[in-house]
C-alpha positions in Angstrom: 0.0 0.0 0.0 1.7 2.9 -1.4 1.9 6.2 1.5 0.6 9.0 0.0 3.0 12.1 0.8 0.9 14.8 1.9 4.2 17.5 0.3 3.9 15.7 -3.0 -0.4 16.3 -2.7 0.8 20.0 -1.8 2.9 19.7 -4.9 -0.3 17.9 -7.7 -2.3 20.7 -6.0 -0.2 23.4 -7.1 0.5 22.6 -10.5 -3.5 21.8 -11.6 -4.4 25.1 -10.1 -2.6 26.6 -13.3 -4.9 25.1 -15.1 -8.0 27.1 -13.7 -7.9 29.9 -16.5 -8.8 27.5 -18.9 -12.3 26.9 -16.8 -15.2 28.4 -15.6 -17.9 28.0 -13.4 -21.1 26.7 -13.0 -22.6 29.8 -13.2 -25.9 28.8 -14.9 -26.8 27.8 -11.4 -26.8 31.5 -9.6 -25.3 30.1 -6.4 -22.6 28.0 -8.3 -21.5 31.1 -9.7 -19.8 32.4 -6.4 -17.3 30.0 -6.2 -13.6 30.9 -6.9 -12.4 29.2 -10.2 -8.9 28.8 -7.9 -9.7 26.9 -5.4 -8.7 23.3 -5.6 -8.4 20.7 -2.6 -8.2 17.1 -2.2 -8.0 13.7 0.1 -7.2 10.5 0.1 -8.3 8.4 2.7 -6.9 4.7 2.9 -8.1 1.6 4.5 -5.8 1.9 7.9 -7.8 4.9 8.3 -5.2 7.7 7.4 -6.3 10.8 5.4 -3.5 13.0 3.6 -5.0 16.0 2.1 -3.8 19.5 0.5 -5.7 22.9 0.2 -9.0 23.7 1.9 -10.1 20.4 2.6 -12.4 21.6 5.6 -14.5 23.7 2.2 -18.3 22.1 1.9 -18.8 21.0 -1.6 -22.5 20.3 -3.1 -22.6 17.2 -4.3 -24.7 18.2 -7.4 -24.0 14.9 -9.9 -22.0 13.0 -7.4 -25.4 12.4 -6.0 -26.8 10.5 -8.5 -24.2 7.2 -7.4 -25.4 7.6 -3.9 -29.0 8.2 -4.7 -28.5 4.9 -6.8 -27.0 3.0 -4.4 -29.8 3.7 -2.2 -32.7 2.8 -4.4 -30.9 -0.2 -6.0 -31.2 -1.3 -2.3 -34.4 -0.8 -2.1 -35.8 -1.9 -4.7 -33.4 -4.5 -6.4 -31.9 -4.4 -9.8 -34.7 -5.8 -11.7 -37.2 -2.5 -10.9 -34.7 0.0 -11.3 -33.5 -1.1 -14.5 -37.1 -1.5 -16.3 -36.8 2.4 -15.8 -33.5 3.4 -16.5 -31.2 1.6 -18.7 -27.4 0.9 -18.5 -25.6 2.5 -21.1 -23.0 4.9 -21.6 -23.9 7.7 -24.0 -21.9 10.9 -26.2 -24.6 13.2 -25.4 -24.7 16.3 -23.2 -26.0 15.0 -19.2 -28.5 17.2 -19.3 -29.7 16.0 -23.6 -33.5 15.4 -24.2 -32.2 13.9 -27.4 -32.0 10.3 -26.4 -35.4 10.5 -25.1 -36.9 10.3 -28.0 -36.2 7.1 -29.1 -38.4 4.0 -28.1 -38.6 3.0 -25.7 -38.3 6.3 -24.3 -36.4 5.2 -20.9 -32.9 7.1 -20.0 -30.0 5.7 -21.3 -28.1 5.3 -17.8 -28.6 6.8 -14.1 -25.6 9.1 -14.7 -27.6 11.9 -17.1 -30.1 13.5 -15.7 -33.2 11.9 -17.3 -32.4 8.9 -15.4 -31.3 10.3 -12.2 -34.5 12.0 -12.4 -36.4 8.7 -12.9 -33.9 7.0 -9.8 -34.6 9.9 -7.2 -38.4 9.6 -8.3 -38.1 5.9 -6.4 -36.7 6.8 -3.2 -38.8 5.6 -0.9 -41.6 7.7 1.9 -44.3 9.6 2.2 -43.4 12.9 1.6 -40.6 14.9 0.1 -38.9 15.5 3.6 -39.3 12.1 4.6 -37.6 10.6 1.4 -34.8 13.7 1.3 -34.3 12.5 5.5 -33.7 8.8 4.1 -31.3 9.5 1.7 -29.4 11.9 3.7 -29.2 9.1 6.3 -27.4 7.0 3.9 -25.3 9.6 3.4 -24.2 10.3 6.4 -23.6 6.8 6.9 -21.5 6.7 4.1 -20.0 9.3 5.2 -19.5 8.8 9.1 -20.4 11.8 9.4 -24.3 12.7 11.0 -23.5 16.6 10.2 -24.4 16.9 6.9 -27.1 18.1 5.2 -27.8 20.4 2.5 -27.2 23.7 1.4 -30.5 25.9 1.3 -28.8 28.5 -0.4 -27.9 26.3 -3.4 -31.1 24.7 -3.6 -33.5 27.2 -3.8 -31.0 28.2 -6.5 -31.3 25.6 -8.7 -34.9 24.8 -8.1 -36.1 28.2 -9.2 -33.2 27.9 -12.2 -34.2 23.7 -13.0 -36.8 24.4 -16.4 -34.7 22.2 -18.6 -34.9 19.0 -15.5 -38.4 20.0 -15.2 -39.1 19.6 -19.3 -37.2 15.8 -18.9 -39.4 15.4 -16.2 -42.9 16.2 -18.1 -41.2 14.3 -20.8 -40.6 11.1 -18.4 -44.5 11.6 -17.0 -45.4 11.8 -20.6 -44.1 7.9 -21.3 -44.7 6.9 -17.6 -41.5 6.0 -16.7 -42.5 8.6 -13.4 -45.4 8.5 -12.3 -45.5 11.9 -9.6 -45.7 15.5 -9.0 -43.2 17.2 -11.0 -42.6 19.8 -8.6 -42.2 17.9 -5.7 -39.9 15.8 -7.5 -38.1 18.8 -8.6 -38.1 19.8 -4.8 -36.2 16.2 -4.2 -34.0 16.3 -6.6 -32.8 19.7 -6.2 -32.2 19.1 -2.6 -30.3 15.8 -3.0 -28.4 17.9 -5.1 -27.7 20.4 -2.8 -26.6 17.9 0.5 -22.8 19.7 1.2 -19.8 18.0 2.4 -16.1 18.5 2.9 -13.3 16.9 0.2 -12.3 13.9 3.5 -16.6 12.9 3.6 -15.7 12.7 -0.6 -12.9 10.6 0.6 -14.2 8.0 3.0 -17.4 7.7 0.8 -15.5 6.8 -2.0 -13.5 4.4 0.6 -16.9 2.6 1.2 -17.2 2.0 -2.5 -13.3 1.0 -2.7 -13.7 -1.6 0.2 -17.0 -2.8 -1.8 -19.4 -1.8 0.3 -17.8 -1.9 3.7 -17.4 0.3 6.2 -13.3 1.2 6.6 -13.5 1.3 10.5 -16.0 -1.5 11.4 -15.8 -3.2 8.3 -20.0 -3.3 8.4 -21.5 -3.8 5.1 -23.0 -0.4 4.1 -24.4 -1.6 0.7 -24.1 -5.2 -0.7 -21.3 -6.1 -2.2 -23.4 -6.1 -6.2 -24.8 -2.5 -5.5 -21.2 -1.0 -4.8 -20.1 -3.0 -8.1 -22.7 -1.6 -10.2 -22.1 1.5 -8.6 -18.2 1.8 -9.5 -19.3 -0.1 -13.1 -21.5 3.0 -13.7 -18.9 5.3 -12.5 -16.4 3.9 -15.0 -18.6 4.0 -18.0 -20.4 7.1 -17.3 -19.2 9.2 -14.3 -17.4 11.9 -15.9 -20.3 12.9 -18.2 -19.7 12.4 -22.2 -15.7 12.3 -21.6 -16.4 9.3 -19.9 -14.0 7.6 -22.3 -10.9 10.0 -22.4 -11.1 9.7 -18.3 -10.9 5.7 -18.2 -7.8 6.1 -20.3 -6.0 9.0 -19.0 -6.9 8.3 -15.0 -8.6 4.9 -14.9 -10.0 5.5 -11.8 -13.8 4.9 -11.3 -15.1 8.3 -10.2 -18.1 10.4 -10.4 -17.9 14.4 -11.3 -20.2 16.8 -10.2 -20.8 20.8 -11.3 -19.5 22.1 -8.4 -16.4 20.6 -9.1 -16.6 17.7 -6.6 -15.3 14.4 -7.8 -16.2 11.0 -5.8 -13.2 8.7 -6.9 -12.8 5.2 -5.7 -9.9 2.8 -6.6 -11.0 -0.7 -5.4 -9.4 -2.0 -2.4 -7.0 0.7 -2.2 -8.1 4.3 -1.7 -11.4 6.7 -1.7 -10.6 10.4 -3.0 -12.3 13.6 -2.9 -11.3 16.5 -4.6 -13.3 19.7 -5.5 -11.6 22.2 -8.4 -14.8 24.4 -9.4 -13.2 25.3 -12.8 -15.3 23.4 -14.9 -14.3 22.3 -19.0 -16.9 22.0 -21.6 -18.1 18.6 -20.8 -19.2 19.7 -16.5 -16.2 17.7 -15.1 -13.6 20.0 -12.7 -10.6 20.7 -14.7 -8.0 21.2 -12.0 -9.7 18.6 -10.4 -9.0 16.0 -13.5 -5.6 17.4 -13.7 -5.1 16.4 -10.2 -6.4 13.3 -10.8 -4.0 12.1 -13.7 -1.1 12.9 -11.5 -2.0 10.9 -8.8 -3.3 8.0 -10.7 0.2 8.4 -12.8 2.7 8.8 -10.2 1.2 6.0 -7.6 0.2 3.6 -10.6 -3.7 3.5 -9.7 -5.6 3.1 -12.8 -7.9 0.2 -13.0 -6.9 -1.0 -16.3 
């Protein structure tokens, strides 16, 4: 198990963050648009429990995308493979995340969980009876995942993006349209915007990403969090489609399975080995965090962690 050198971290850190110029924010979501294109941070947390980190770690992050492998995770355990694939299928596409495109062709289910269409349709089967009691269920999990029962969501960001969401809410009428969801638009919109919005710092990244690494299991306790299939599927997903339509380029140049996120979060996970946050808000044209990708190739290059 290699040790990750927290001065050589210091040293990635510093020469992605040159790449920032090149990027730009996420300003089409109001709140997004504060965040400084400079800032870059990350953690890796390892198996015995050890966390080396460089910049801001301690910096909340929205999930935004990252969100959709948890929410998956969650509702794959609910509900089993078998239901959650009828609605959403399972493959990797070259389209935009946020395309209607696809959606037109029959049957008119999402491609994969990963673009919005179908992490619309997976957050539309979280279970409860109301929008606060499924958005309490799945922050549970999270927190779980996390080991961390202090996190919640930003209300800032989500009122943001809810009053901002028309293009999620025409995939949504489209989805109602071809009953593949079956509720309120708006108060799916509520959920999903809050999921969304649930913050948390670059080590929570870390250590979720752990739980995924250690397929499944807790990194303390070694508890199964999430059977060993779900956590599979999960990092199989995150291969294949977690960075968006540069999914591709990213298995090549990193080979890490991760998921991006339009905050700049990425949730990266290399299997028995190593969970690793990182949040770069300098976006490229694709959504994924520049600096953060940057980063990521060092890492994976200079402590041989690619996958492949």
């Amino acid at each position: 198990m290699p040790v990750y050198s927290q001065e050589q971290l210091v040293r990635f850190v510093e020469e992605a963050k040159q790449y920032a110029r090149y990027g730009k924010v996420a300003d089409y979501i109001p709140a997004l648009g504060k965040a400084d294109p400079n800032e870059l941070s990350v953690a890796v947390y390892t198996p015995d429990g050890k966390v080396a980190s460089a910049g801001d770690v301690m910096v909340k992050v929205t999930l935004q995308s990252i969100s959709k492998i948890i929410a998956l995770a969650l509702v794959l355990i609910d509900r089993g493979e078998d239901e959650v694939f009828r609605k959403v299928g399972m493959e990797p596409t070259d389209y935009p995340f946020h395309s209607i495109a696809k959606l037109e062709e029959k049957p008119a289910k999402p491609l994969n969980p990963m673009i919005n269409a179908g992490a619309l349709v997976v957050t539309s089967m979280i279970q409860g009876g109301s929008v606060s009691e499924r958005l309490e269920r799945l922050l549970a999990f999270v927190r779980r995942l996390a080991g961390n029962e202090r996190i919640s969501y930003s209300d800032e960001v989500a009122r943001s993006e809810f009053e901002t969401a028309f293009l999620n809410r025409s995939l949504c009428y489209f989805l109602k349209q071809h009953r593949i969801i079956d509720e309120d638009v708006e108060e799916l919109m509520e959920l999903y915007t809050k999921q969304c919005a649930i913050e948390m710092t670059c080590i929570d990244l870390a250590r979720i990403g752990l739980v995924l690494a250690l397929d499944g299991r807790d990194p303390h306790s070694s508890e199964p969090l999430m059977p060993l299939d779900v956590a599979r599927i999960c990092k199989t997903f995150m291969v294949t489609c977690g960075m968006y339509n540069s999914s591709g380029e990213f298995a090549i140049k990193v080979g890490i399975p991760a998921k991006s996120g339009v905050s700049g979060g990425i949730l990266a996970a290399v299997p028995g080995r190593c969970g690793i946050g990182v949040f770069g808000p300098a976006l490229d044209d694709k959504g994924n965090s520049l600096t953060g990708v940057k980063l990521l190739e060092r890492l994976s290059k200079t402590y041989s962690l690619s996958i492949f």
